[in-house]
N, C-alpha and C positions, 0 to 999 in steps of 0.2 A: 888288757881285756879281762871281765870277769864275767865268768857264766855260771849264771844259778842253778840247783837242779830243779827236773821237772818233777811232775807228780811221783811218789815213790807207789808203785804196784806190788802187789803181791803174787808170789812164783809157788805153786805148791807141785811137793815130789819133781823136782826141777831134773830134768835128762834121769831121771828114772831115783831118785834119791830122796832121803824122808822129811818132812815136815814143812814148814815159809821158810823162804826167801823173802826178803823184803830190798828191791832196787830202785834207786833215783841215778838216772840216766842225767852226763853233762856235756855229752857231745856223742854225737853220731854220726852215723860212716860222710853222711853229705856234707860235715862241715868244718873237716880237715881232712888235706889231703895224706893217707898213710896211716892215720887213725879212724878204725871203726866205730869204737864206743871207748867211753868211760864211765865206768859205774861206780856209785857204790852200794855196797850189798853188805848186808843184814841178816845172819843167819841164827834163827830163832834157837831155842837151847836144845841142845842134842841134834840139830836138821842136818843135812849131809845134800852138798850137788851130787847126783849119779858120775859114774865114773862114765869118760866121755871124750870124742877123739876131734880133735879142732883140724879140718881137713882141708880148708882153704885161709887160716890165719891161725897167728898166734895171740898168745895172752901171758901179761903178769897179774898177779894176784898181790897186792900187797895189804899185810895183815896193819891193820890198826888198833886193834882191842880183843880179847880171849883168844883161846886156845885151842886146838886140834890139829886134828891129822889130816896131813896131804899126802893122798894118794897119786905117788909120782907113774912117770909112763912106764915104770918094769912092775908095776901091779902094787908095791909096796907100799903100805903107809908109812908116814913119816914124820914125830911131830911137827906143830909149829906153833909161833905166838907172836905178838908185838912186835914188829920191826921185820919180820921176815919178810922175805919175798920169793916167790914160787915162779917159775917160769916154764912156761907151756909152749915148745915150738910148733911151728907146723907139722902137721903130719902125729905129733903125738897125742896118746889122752892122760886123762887126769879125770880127778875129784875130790872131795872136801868134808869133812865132818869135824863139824863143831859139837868138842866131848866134854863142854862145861854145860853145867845151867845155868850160864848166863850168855847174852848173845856173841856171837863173832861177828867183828866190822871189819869189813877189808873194803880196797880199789881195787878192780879190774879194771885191766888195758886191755883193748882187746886191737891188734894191730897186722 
């Protein structure tokens, strides 16, 4: 099976955080069971998701291109870059700043 994404949108000051987002969605909650979404997301240079508490699922983040800091659930930021993966369980939050000027690509799983 291959699934193409859909239109990519634009997300501005995303859960309370500065600048675009840019996501193209490849599946949604109705069409795997135990998977929400897959995204991938585009965060323009310097933009940042607001720090933010996933209260009925979880998420991974996985970095594919530039650099910054994730803000893990004990308030910390923390870098990261290419190859990392970030993991958000239920019940905790998190957030994201991309501190290049050049974009940050990641996937998120949202599950």
């Amino acid at each position: 099976m291959i699934i193409k994404p859909e239109n990519t949108i634009e997300l501005k000051n995303r859960f309370g955080g500065k600048g675009s987002i840019f996501s193209s969605s490849y599946i949604k909650e109705q069409d795997f069971e135990g998977i929400r979404k897959v995204l991938e997301i585009e965060l323009e240079a310097h933009a940042s998701i607001g720090y933010h508490q996933h209260i009925d699922d979880s998420e991974i983040y996985h970095i594919i291109e530039g650099k910054g800091e994730f803000q893990d659930s004990d308030g910390q930021f923390k870098p990261v870059g290419k190859g990392d993966c970030c993991v958000i369980t239920k019940g905790q939050s998190h957030g994201l700043v991309n501190t290049e000027d050049t974009p940050l690509k990641m996937m998120a799983i949202i599950f």
